[in-house]
C-alpha positions in Angstrom: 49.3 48.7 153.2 46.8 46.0 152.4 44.0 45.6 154.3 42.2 42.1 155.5 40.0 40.1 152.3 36.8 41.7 154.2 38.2 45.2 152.7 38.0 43.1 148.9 36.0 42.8 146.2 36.6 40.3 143.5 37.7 43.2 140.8 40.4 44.3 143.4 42.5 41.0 142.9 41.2 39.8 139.1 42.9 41.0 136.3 41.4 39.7 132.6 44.6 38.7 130.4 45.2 38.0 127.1 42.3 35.6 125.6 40.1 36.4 128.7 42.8 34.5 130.9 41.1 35.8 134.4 44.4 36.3 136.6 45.0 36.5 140.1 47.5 37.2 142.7 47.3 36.9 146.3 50.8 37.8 147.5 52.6 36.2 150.0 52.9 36.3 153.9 55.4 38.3 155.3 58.3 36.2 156.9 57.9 34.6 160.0 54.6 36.1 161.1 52.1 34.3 158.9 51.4 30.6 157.3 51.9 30.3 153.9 48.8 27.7 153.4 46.6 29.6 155.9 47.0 32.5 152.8 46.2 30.1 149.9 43.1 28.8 152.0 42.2 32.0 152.1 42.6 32.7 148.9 41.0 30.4 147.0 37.7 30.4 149.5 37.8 34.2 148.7 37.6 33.7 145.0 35.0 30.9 145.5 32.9 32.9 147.2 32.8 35.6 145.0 32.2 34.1 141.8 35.8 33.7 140.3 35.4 30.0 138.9 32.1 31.0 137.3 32.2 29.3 133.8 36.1 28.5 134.3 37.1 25.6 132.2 40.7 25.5 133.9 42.1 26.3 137.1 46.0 26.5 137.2 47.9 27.6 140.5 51.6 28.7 141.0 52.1 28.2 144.8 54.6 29.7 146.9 56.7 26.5 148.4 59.2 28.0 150.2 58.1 29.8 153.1 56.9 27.5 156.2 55.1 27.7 159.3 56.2 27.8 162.4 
C-alpha cells in the first residue's frame, strides 16, 4: 500500500518517456473516502516543490472527472 507524498521523492512518481516526455501519475482516491481535487492539489504542489516543471516547455494534464466529493 502507498504511503502519504511525505514518504516520496520526485523519482518515485516520474517516469522519462519517449523524447524525454517526463511522465507522471498520481492515481486516484479510493471511492467515497477522499476528494478527487484535494489529490490533484496535491499533486501538482508535490511536483512543484520538487523541481518537476524545471525547464518544462509544456504541461499537459489528464484529470480524473468522474469521481466527486462529498
Amino acid at each position: 500500500k502507498a504511503g502519504s507524498v511525505e514518504d516520496l521523492q520526485l523519482e518515485d512518481v516520474l517516469k522519462i518517456g519517449y523524447k524525454d516526455i517526463r511522465c507522471v501519475e498520481s492515481g486516484v482516491p479510493e471511492p467515497g473516502v477522499r476528494c478527487a481535487a484535494r489529490g490533484v492539489i496535491t499533486s501538482i504542489n508535490f511536483l512543484e516543490e520538487n523541481g518537476a516543471y524545471d525547464g518544462v516547455d509544456y504541461v499537459s494534464y489528464d484529470v480524473l472527472g468522474d469521481v466527486v466529493c462529498g
